[in-house]
C-alpha positions in Angstrom: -19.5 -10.6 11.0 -16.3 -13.0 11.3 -13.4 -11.5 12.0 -10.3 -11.8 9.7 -7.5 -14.1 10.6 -3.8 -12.7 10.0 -0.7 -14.0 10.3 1.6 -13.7 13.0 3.6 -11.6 11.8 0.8 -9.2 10.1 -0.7 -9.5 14.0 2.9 -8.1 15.5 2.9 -5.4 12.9 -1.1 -4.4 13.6 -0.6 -4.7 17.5 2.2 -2.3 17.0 0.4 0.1 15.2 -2.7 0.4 17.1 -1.0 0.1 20.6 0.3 3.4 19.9 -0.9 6.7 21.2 -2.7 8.0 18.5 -2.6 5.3 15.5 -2.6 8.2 12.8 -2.5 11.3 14.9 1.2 11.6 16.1 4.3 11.6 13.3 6.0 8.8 15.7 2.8 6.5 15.2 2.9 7.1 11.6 5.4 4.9 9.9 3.9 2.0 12.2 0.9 1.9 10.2 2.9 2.1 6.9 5.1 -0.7 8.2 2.1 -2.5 9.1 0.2 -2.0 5.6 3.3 -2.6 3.8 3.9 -6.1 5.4 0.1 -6.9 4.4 1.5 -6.4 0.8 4.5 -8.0 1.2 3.0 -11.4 3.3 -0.2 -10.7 3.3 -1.0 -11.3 -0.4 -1.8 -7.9 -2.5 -5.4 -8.8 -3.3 -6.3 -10.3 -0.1 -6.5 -7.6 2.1 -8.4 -4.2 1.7 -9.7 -1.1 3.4 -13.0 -3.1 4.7 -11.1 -5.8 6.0 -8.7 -3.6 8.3 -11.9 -1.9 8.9 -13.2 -5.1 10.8 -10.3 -5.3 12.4 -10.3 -1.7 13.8 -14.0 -2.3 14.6 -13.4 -5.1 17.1 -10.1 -3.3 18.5 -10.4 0.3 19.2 -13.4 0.4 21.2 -11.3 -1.7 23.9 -8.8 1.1 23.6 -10.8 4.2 23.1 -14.3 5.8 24.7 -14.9 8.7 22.3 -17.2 6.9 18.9 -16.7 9.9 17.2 -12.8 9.4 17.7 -12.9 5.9 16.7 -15.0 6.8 13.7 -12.7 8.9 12.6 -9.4 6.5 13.4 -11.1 4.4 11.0 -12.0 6.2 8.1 -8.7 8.2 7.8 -7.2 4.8 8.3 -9.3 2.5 5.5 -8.7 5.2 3.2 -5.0 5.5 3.5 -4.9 2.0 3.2 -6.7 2.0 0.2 -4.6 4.4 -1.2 -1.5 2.2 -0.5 -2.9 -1.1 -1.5 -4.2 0.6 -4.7 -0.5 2.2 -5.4 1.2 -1.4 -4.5 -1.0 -3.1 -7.2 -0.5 -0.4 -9.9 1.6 -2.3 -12.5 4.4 -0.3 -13.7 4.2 -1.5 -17.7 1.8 0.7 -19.1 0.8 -1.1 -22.7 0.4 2.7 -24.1 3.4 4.4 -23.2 5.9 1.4 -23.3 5.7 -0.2 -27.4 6.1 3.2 -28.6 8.9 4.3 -26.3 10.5 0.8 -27.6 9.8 1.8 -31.4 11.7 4.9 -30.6 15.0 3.3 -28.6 14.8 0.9 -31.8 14.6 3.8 -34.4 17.4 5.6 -32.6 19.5 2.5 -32.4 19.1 2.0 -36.0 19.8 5.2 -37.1 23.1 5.7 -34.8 24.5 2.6 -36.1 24.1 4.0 -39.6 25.2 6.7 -38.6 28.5 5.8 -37.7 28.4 2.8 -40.1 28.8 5.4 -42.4 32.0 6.5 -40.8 34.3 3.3 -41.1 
């Protein structure tokens, strides 16, 4: 299977992360690998990476880092999943088509009714 290209910077950020001492295991290693997946968002295009794509990437790295399989395995399936997660939350639109008309209705209906309101005043 190919591997997938990145861009320099989205390489700095990865080599970052996974040159740490336990890529998800350690609170310090942490905010690398949210650093890293949020400048795959940011530069990286939102649809254009995913969980099975970093997965490639892990596959090809962490042996060279790591013995234990069992440790790798598990490197990578906290870490696709997470990623997921994030990706998923990054492309969740905030306009939801349900919630938003009818909370405009309402500012409108209130809008009308205070300037009647004190319409009625003058």
């Amino acid at each position: 299977m190919p591997q997938p290209k990145i861009s320099k910077k989205i390489g700095l950020y990865y080599k970052k992360w996974i040159d740490s001492s336990h890529p998800l295991f350690s609170p310090n290693d942490i905010p690398k690998f949210y650093r890293f997946t949020k400048t795959c968002v940011r530069y990286g295009g939102k649809r254009y990476w995913s969980g099975q794509r970093l997965r490639r990437l892990l596959e090809k790295d962490l042996p060279n880092k790591y013995q234990d399989e069992e440790y790798i395995e598990q490197i990578i399936r906290e870490a696709v999943s997470i990623f997921d997660h994030l990706l998923d939350y990054e492309r969740t639109k905030l306009y939801d088509y349900d919630i938003e008309p009818r909370l405009q209705r309402e500012r409108l209906a209130a809008t009308a009714a205070n300037k009647q309101k004190h319409g009625a005043r003058k």
